[in-house]
C-alpha positions as CSV (number, residue, x, y, z in Angstrom):
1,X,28.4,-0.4,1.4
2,X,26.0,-2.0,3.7
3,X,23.9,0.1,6.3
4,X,22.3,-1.6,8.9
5,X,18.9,-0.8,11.4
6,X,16.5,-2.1,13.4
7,X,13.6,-1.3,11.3
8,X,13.1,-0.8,7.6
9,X,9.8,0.6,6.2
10,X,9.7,0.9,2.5
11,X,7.2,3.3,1.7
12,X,6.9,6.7,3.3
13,X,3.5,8.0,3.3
14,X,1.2,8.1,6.4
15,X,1.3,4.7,7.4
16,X,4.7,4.3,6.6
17,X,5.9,7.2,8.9
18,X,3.3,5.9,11.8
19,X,5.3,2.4,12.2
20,X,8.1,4.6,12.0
21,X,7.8,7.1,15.2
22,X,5.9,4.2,17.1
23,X,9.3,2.0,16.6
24,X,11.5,4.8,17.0
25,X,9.5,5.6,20.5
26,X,10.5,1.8,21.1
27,X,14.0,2.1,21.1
28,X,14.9,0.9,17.6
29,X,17.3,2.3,14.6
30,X,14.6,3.5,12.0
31,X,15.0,4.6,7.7
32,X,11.8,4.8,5.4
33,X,12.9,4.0,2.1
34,X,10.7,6.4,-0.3
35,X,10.8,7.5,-4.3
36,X,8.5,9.9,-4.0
37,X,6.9,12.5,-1.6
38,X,7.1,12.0,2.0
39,X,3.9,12.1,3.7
40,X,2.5,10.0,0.4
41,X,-0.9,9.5,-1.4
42,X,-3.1,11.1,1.3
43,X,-1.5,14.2,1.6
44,X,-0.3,15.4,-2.1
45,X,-2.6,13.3,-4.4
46,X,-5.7,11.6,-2.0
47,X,-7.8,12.5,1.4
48,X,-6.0,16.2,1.2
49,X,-6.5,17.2,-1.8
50,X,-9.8,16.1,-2.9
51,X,-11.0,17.2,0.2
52,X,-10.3,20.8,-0.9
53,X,-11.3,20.6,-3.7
54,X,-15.2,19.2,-2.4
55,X,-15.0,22.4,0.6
56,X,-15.9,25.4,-1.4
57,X,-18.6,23.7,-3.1
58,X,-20.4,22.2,-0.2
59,X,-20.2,25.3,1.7
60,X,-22.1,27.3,-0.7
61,X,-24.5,24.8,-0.9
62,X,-24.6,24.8,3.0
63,X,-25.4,28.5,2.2
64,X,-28.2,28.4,0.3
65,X,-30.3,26.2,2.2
66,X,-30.2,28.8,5.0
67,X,-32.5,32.0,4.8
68,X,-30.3,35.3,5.1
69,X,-27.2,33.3,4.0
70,X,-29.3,32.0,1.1
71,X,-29.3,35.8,-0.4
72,X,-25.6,37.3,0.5
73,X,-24.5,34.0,-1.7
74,X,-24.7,35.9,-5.0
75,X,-21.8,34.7,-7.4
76,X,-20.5,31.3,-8.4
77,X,-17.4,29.0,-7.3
78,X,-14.1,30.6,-8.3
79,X,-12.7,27.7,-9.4
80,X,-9.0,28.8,-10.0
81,X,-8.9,29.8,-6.5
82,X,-10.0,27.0,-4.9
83,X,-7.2,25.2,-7.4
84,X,-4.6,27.3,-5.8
85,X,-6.1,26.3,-1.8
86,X,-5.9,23.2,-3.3
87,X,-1.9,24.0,-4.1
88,X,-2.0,25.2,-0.1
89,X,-2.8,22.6,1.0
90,X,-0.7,20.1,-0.6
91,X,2.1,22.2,-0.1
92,X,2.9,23.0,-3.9
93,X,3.7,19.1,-3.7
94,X,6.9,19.8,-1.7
95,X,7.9,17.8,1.2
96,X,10.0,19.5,2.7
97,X,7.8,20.0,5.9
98,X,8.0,16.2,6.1
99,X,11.4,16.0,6.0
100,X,11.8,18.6,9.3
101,X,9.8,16.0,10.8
102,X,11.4,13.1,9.9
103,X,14.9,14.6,11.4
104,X,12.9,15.8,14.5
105,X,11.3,12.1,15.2
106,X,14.4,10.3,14.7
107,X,13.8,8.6,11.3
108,X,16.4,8.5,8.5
109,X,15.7,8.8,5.0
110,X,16.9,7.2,2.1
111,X,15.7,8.5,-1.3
112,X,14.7,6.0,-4.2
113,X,12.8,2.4,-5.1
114,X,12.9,-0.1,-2.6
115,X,12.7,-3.7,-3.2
116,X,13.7,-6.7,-1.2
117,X,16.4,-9.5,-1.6
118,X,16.1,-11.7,0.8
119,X,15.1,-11.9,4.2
120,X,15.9,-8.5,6.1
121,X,17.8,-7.1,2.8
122,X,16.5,-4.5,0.9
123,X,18.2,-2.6,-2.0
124,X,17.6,0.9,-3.2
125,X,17.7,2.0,-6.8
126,X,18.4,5.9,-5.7
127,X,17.5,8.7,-8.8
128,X,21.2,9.3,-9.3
129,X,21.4,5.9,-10.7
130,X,23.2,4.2,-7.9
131,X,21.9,1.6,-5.1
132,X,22.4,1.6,-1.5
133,X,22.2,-1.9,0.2
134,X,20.0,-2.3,3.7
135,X,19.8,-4.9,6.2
136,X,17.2,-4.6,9.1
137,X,18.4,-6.6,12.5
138,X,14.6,-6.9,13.7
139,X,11.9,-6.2,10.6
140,X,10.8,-4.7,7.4
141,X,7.5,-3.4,7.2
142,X,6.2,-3.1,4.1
143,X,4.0,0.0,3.0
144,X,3.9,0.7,-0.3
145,X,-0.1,1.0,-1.2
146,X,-2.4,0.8,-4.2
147,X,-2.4,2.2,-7.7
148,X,-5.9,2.8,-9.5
149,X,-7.1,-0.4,-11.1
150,X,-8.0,0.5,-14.6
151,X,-10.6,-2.1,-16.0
152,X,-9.8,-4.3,-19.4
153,X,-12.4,-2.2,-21.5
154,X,-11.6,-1.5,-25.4
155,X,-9.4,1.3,-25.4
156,X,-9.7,2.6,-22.7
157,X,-5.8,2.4,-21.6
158,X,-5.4,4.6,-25.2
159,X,-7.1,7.4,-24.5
160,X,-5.3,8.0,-21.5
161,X,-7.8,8.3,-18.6
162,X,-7.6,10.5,-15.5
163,X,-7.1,8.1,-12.2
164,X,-7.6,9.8,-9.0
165,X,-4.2,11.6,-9.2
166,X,-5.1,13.6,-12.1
167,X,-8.4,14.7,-10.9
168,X,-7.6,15.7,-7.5
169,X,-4.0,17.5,-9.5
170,X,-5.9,19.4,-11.9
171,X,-4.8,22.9,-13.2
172,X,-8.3,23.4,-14.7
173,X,-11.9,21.9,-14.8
174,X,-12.6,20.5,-18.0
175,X,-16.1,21.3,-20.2
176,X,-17.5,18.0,-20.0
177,X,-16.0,14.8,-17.5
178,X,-17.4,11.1,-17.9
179,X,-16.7,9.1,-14.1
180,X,-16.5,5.5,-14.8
181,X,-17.5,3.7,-11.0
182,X,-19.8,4.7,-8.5
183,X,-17.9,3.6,-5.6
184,X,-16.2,6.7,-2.6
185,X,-13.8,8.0,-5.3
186,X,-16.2,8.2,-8.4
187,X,-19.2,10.2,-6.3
188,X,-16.6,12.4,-4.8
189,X,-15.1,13.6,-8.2
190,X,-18.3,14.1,-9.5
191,X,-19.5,16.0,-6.6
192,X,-16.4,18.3,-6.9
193,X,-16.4,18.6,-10.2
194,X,-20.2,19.6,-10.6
195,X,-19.8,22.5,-8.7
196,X,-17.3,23.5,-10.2
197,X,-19.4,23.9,-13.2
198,X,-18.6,20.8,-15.0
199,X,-20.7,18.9,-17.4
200,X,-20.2,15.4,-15.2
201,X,-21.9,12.2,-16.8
202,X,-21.3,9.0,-13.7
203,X,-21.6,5.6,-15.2
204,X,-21.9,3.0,-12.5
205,X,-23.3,-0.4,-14.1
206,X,-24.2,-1.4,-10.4
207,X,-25.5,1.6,-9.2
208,X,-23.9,4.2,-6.4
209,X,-22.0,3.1,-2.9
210,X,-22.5,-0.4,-3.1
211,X,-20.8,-1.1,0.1
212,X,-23.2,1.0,2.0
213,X,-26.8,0.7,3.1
214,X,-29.1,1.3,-0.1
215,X,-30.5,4.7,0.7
216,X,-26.7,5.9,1.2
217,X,-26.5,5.7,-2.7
218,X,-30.1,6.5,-3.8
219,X,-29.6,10.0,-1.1
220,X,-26.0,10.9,-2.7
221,X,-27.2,10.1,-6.5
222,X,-30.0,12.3,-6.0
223,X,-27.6,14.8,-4.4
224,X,-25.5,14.4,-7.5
225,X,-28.5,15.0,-9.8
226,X,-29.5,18.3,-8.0
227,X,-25.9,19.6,-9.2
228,X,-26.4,18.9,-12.3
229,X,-24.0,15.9,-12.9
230,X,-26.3,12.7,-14.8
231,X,-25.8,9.1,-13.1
232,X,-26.1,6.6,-15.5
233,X,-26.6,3.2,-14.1
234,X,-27.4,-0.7,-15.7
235,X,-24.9,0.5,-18.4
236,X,-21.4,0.0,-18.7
237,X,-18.3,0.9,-21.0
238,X,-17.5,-1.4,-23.8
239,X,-15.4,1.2,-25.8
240,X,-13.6,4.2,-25.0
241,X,-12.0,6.3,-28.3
242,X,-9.9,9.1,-27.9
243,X,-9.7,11.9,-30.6
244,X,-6.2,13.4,-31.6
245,X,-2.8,13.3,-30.1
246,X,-1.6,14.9,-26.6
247,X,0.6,18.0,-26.7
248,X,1.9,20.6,-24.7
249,X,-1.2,22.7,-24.4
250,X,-3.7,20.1,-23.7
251,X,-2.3,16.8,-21.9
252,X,-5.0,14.6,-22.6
253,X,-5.8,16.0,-26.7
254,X,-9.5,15.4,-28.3
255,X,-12.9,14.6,-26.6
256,X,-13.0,11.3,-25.5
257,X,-15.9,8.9,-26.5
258,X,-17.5,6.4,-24.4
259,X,-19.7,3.5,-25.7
260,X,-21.7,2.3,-23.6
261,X,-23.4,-1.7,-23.7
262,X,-26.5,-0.4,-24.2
263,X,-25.4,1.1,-27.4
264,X,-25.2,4.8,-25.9
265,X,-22.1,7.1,-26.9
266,X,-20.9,9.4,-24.0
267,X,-18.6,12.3,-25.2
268,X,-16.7,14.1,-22.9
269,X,-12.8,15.8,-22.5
270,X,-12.0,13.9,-20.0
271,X,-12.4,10.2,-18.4
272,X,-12.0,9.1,-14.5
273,X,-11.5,6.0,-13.9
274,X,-12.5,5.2,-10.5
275,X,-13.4,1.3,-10.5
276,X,-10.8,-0.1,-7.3
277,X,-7.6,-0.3,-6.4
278,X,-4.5,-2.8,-7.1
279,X,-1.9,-3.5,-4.8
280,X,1.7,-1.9,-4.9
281,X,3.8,-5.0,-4.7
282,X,5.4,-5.0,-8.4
283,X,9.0,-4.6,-8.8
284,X,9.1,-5.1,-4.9
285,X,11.3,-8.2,-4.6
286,X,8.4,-10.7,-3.2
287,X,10.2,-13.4,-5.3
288,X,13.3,-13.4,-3.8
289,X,10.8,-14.6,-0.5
290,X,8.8,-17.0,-2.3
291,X,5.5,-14.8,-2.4
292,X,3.8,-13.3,-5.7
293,X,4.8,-10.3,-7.0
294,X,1.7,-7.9,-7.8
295,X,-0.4,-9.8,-4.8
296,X,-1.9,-8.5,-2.0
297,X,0.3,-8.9,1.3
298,X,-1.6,-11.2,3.9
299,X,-1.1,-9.8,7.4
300,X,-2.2,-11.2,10.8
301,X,-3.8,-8.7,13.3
302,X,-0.2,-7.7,14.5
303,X,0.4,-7.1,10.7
304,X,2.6,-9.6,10.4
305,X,3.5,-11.6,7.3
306,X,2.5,-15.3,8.0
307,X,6.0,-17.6,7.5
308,X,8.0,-14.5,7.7
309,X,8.7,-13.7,11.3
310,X,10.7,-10.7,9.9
311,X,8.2,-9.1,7.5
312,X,4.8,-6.8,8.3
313,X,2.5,-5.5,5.6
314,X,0.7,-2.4,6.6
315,X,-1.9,-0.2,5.1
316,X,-3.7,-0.9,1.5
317,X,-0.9,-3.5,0.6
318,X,-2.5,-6.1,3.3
319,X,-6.2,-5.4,1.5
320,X,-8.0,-5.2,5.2
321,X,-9.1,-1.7,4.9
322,X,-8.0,0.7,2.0
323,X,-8.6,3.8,4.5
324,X,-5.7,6.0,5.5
325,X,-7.3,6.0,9.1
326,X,-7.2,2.2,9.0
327,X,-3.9,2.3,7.9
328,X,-2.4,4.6,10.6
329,X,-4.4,2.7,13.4
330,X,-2.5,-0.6,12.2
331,X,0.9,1.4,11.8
332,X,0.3,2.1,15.6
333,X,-0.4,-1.1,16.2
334,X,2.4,-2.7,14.0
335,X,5.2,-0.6,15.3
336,X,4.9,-1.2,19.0
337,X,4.6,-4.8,17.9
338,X,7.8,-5.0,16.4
339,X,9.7,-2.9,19.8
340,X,8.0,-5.4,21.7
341,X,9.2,-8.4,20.2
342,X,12.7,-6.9,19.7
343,X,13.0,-6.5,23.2
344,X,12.6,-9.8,24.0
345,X,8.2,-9.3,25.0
346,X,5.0,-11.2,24.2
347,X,2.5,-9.3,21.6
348,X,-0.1,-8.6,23.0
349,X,-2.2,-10.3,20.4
350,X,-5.4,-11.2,21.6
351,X,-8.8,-9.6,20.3
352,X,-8.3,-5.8,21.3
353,X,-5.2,-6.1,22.5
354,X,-2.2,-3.1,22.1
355,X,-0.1,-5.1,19.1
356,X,-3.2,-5.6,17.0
357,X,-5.7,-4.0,15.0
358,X,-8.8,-6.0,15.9
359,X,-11.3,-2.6,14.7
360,X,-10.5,-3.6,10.7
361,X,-12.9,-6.5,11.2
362,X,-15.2,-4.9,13.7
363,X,-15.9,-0.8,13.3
364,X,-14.3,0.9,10.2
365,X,-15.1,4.1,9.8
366,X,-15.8,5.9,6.6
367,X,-17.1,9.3,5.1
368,X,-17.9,10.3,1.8
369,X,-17.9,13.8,1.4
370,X,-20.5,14.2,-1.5
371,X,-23.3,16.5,-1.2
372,X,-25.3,15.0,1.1
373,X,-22.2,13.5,3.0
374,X,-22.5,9.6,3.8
375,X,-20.8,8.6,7.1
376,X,-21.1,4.4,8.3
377,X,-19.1,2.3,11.0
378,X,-19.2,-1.3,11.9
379,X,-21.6,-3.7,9.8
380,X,-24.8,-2.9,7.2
381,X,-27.8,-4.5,7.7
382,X,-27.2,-6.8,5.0
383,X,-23.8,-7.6,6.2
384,X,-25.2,-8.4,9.8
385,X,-27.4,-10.8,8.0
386,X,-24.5,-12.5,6.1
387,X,-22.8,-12.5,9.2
388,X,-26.0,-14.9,10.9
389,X,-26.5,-11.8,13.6
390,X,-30.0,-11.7,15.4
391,X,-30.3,-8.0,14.6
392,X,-33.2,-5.4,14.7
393,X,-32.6,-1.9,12.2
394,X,-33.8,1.0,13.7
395,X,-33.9,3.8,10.9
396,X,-35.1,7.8,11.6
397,X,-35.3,10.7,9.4
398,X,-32.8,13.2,10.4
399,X,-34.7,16.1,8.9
400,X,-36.9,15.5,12.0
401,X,-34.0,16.6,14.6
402,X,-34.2,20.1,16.0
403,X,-30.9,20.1,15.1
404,X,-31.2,19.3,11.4
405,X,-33.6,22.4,11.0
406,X,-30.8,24.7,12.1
407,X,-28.9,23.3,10.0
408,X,-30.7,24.0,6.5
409,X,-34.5,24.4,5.5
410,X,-35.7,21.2,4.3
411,X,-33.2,19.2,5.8
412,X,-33.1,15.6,4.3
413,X,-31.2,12.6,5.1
414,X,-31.5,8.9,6.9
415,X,-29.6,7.4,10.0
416,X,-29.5,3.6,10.9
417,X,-29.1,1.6,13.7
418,X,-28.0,-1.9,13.4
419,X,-28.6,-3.9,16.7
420,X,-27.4,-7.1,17.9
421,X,-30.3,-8.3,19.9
422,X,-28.6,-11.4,21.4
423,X,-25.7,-9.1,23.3
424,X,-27.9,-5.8,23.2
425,X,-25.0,-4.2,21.9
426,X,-24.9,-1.5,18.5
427,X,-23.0,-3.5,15.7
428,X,-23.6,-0.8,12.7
429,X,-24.7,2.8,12.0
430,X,-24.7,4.8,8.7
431,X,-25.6,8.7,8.8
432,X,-26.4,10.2,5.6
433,X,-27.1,14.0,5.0
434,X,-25.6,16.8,5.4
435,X,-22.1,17.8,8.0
436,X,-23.0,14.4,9.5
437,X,-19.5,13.2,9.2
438,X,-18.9,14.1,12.7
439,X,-21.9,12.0,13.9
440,X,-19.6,8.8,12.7
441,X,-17.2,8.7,15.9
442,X,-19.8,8.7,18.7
443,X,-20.8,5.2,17.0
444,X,-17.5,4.2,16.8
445,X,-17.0,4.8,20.3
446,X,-20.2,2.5,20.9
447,X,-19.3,-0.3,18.6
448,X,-15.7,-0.9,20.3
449,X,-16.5,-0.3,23.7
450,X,-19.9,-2.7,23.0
451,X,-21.9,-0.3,25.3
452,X,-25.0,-1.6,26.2
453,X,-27.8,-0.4,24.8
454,X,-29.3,0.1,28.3
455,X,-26.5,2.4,29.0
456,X,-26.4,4.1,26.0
457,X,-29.7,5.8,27.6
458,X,-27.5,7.9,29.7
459,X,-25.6,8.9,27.4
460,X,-27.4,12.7,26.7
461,X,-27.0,14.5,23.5
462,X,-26.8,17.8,23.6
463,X,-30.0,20.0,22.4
464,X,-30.6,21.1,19.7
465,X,-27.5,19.5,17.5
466,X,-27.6,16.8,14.9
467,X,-26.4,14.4,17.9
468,X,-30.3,14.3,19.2
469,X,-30.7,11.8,16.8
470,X,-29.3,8.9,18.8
471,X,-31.9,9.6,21.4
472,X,-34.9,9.0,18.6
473,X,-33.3,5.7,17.4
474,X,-33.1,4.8,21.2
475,X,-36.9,5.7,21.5
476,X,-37.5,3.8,18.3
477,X,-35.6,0.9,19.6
478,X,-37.4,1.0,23.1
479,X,-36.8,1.8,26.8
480,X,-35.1,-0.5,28.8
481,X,-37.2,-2.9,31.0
482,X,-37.5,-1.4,34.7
């Protein structure tokens, strides 16, 4: 039997349930079509997790850099505890609490693997072995994700590696953990993982945080270093062995062996691959709509499928910006898109409008929570560049805020200032040290309101926090002409 709804959204994590409420708050017939967990990647196996598990770690290091709190900090990281926050804070990977709020917003749920056939049709294999056949009146919006990319290196896929699922799902550090990539997920695992006591060994051919200023990489690799954990870089895996089978009391089985190209064996117990991500769009149905199956999903900025009026792609799957944030900001977006246009309205489509999510090209956000943390919006001084921007880069030590000394003795870390000259107008900032991940949304703020830099002169920080720092890249930049 065939249901019918407005709105069908096959995937149900974060970004999946934000299209949902927004539609539902428009007036339309809502089900998210999910397989696994509600709530999805983020919140059981992603952002959540990981995040809990980096916590204990870079609060004792927080500790120790402050006299008095330096010396009550007198025993070591109880790992098995901060496994079992971990398992509180992922809800014992139960979604039940998601489910409360599914029936609360309006939304229905229909259990199973979703995959289109045909415009507006959308079939679910459900776990009992059955199928239940949907057809959506207005749109289906699909958001389904990424998977872990795991690179074509010599058998690699044999000695079955950890992706990020398995490290942020651990029931126990291991001895000795080789990281292959040196990009958010990589530095983070290794940062968690070396306090935990681990023996971590990061191989990243290119070096650390490529997509951020330089200094955000050369700061969080000698961050990583401090704890212990060895970065290994202008190297990279041409052979991965495995020793012995898996079995029930160890998953994985023997030490893993990593040769490296320049002839360098790396043995450890486990692997983590952490080298990109690949789109969720297999067994989805994109041929029976003429597009490629195990693609990306090209979106518009109202998330919109080009040739397929009826068809969004939202979050990772549309490649803009693989960011739960991002993702949630274009679910807004996307889901008052689609109650507009079913009532009959114009999107309001136009650079900043309310149907579209203009800030992917303009100001993303990031933080990486290694130790020191990294925290960027908006362009780097190299992207500017590529982007043909008149620009000046204003850089300042943050050790020398008031604030920074309060903070920790011997405070060390770098902000930067990326200016566009021709509209006097803040195009990029990156903060790198330590708890500066809350210094990230004041530049946001600048970036998409375009706030003069005339007028960001009145904008005070408070003394003595970190914040004090815009004021000195304003001074370095320059007062204003009277």
């Amino acid at each position: 039997m065939q249901q019918e709804f407005d709105l069908i959204v096959i995937g149900g994590g974060p970004v999946g349930e934000n299209v949902a409420d927004r539609a539902v708050q428009g007036g339309l017939s809502t089900v998210i079509v999910e397989h696994e967990l509600v709530g999805g990647e983020c919140s059981y196996w992603a952002c959540m997790p990981s995040k809990a598990l980096l916590r204990a770690g870079a609060a004792i290091s927080a500790a120790r850099r402050v006299p008095g709190a330096a010396e009550a900090v007198t025993g070591q990281l109880d790992v098995q505890a901060l496994f079992a926050h971990r398992d509180d804070v992922v809800k014992h990977w139960n979604d039940s609490g998601q489910l409360e709020w599914l029936d609360g917003a309006g939304i229905q749920l229909v259990r199973g693997h979703g995959r289109l056939d045909g415009p507006r049709r959308v079939v679910v294999d459900t776990p009992d072995g059955g199928s239940v056949e949907l057809r959506a009146r207005v749109a289906v919006v699909v958001a389904t994700g990424s998977d872990p990319l795991i690179p074509r290196i010599e058998g690699l896929a044999e000695a079955r590696p950890w992706a990020s699922r398995e490290a942020t799902s651990a029931e126990q550090a291991p001895r000795r953990l080789a990281v292959i990539g040196g990009g958010v997920v990589g530095v983070e695992m290794a940062a968690a993982y070396a306090s935990f006591g681990t023996e971590v060994t990061v191989i990243a051919r290119s070096g650390l945080l490529r997509e951020f200023e330089p200094f955000a990489g050369e700061l969080v690799g000698e961050g990583l270093t401090e704890q212990g954990a060895r970065v290994i870089t202008g190297a990279s895996p041409v052979r991965v062995e495995r020793d012995g089978e898996a079995d029930a009391a160890d998953a994985s089985g023997g030490e893993v062996r990593i040769e490296l190209s320049t002839g360098e064996m790396i043995v450890a117990d486990e692997v983590l691959v952490a080298t990109g991500r690949t789109p969720r769009t297999h067994g989805l149905g994109l041929e029976t709509i003429g597009l490629e199956p195990g693609d990306w999903l090209e979106a518009d900025d109202t998330l919109r499928v080009p040739g397929h009026d009826w068809l969004y792609a939202v979050g990772d799957v549309n490649h803009r910006a693989l960011l739960t944030h991002q993702g949630k900001y274009q679910a807004r977006a996307a889901g008052d898109a689609i109650a507009a246009r079913a009532r009959g309205d114009e999107a309001s489509d136009a650079p900043w409008g309310a149907h579209v999510a203009t800030a992917d090209h303009h100001a993303v956000p990031q933080v990486v929570f290694a130790d020191p943390e990294v925290a960027a919006v908006g362009l780097t001084a190299a992207g500017a560049e590529e982007a043909g921007l008149r620009t000046r880069v204003l850089d300042y030590e943050l050790g020398w805020v008031a604030g920074a000394s309060l903070l920790a003795d011997g405070y060390r870390g770098t902000a930067r200032m990326i200016v566009d000259e021709d509209r006097g107008v803040v195009v990029g900032a990156t903060f790198v040290g330590q708890d500066v991940a809350e210094l990230v949304q004041a530049a946001t703020i600048a970036i998409v309101g375009e706030v003069p830099i005339d007028r960001l002169w009145h904008a005070v920080p408070a003394y003595p926090t970190m914040s004090e720092v815009w004021l000195r890249l304003l001074e370095a930049y320059g007062r204003p002409a009277a």
